[in-house]
N, C-alpha and C positions, 0 to 999 in steps of 0.2 A: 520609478516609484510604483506606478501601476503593474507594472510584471510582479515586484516584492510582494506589493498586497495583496495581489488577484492571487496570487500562488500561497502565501503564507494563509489566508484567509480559507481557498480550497480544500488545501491539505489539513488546515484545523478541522473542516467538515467533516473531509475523506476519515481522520485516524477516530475521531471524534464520534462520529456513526458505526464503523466500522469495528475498532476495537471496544465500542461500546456496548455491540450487539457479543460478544464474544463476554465481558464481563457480564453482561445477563444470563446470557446461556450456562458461565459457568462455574460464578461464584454463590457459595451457600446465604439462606434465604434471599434471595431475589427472585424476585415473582415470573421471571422466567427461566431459572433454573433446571436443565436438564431438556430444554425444546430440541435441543438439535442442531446437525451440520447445514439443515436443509434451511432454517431461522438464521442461521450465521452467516451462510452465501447470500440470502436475501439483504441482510443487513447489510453487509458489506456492499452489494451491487446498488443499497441507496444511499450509502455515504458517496460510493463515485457519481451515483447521481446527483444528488446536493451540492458537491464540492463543487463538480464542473459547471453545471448552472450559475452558481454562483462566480465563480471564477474568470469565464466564459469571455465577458468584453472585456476584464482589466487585463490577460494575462496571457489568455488564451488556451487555460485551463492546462496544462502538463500535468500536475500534482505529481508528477514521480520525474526522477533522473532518466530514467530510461526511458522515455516520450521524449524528453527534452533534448538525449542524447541522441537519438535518431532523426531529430529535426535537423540539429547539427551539419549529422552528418551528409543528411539530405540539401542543406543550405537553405532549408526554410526557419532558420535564425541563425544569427550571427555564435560563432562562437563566443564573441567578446561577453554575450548576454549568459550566456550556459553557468557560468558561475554565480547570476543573480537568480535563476530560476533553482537552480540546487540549494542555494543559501536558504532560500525561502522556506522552499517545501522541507528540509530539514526542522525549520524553526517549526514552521507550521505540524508537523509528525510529533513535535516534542509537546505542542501547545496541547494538543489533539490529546495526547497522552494524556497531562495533567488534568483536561478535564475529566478523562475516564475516571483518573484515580479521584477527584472530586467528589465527582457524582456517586462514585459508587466506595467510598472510602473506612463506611463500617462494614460492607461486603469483606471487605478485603483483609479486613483483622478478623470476621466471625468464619473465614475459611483458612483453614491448618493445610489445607495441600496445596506446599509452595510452588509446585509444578503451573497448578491450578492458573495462579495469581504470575506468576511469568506469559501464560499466554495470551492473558489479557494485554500484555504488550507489546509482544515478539514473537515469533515463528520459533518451530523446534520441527526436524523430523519425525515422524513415526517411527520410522528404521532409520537407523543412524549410519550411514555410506555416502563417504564425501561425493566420490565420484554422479551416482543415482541422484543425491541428493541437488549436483548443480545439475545433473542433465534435466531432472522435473523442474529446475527454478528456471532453465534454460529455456526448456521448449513454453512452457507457460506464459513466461515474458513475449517469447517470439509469437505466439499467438496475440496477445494482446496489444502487441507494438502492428505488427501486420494489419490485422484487423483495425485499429486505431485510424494507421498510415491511408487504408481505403476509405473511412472513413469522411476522413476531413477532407481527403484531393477533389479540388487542386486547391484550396485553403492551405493558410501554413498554421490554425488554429480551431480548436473546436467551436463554433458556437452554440446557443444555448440548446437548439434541438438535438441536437449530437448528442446532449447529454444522454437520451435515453439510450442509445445503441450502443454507447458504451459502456450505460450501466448492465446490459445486459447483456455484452460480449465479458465481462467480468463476472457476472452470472453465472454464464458456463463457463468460465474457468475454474473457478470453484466448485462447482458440481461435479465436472469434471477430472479435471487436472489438481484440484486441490487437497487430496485423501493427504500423499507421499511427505510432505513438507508443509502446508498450509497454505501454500499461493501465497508466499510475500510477493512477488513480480513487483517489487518497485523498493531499491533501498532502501530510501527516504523513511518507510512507510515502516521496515523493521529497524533498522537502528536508531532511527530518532526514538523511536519506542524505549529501545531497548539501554539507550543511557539513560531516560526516565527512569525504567523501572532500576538502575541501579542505584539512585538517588532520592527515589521518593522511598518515605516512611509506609509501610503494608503489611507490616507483621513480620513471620518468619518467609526470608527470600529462598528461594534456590540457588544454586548457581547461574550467572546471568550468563553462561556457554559464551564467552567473547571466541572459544574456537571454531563454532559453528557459524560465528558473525559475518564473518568474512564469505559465504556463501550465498545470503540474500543480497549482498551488494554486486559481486562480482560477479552472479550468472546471468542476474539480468539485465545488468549493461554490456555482456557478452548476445546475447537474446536478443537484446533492440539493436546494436550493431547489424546481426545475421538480419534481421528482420529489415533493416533499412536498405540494406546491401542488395537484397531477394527482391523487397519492394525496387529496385531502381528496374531490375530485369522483366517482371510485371506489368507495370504502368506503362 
């Protein structure tokens, strides 16, 4: 029960902050409309710091599959546990959602570009090429899982100080690595989004790309694999 909550509770923070700071930047009148990419990496790097702070003693902070996957694989958790910490942070991406769409919900009817109002949930490429598109969701995760993996050791969990150096190893991911694709680096975090936005009310939708979906789940649990693999050679 405390892995469920510590994770569903994080990840409400993580999408919660994160895609919250992305519906200011980019929905019409909101009073931070139009700040920028450089407003939107900062948002995001303090939803992962909020989330794992919070997170931290019940759970041990994962907020994504691909942390948890690499734990796995490293045998600093059981695999038996991997399906409670993915169920979570799922719920939790979805919860996260819902409050974006809350908070910001006549934003969302007063802006006509549905593209807009999709990314307040989900990731989309710049350039559309499947291939690019998982190599950048690929190395960006492997960064983030690496850096994560030195983080914690010989821990098999973040605690609360960790928070900051991971919110700012996600920092520069987004500064960085995040132009091509958006930095989903963690499932959870775009398709729990991304069935929200196909179910919540917001005006006129876009397409919710279920083609492209399949891309921020599967390069980055390909990314934290490599990364846990790399990390055993390392250490």
């Amino acid at each position: 029960m405390n892995i469920f909550l510590g994770e569903l509770l994080g990840t409400f923070l993580l999408i919660l902050l994160g895609n919250g700071v992305v519906a200011n930047v980019l929905l019409n009148k909101s009073k931070g409309q139009s700040s920028g990419w450089i407003v939107i990496a900062f948002g995001w790097a303090i939803g992962v710091f909020v989330g794992v702070f919070v997170a931290s003693k019940m759970s041990g902070a994962h907020l994504n599959p691909a942390v948890s996957l690499a734990l796995a694989i490293l045998g600093k958790i059981s695999w038996a546990s991997l399906p409670v910490y993915i169920a979570a942070q799922m719920a939790g991406a979805m919860l996260g959602a819902v409050g974006v769409w809350a908070s910001y919900y006549q934003h969302f009817f007063a802006t006509e570009d549905a593209g807009l109002k999709h990314a307040c949930f989900s990731t989309s490429p710049a350039i559309r090429s499947s291939i690019h598109n998982v190599i950048t969701e690929f190395i960006g995760t492997f960064v983030l899982i690496f850096g994560v993996l030195h983080i914690i050791t010989p821990s098999s969990s973040l605690g609360a100080l960790d928070a900051l150096p991971v919110a700012l190893l996600v920092l520069g991911i987004g500064l960085s690595l995040g132009g091509p694709t958006g930095y989903a680096i963690n499932p959870a975090r775009d398709l729990g989004p991304r069935i929200m936005h196909a179910l919540l009310p917001i005006g006129k939708k876009s397409v919710n790309d279920w083609g492209y979906s399949w891309i921020p789940v599967l390069a980055p649990l390909l990314g934290a694999a490599t990364a846990a693999f790399v990390f055993t050679l390392t250490s």
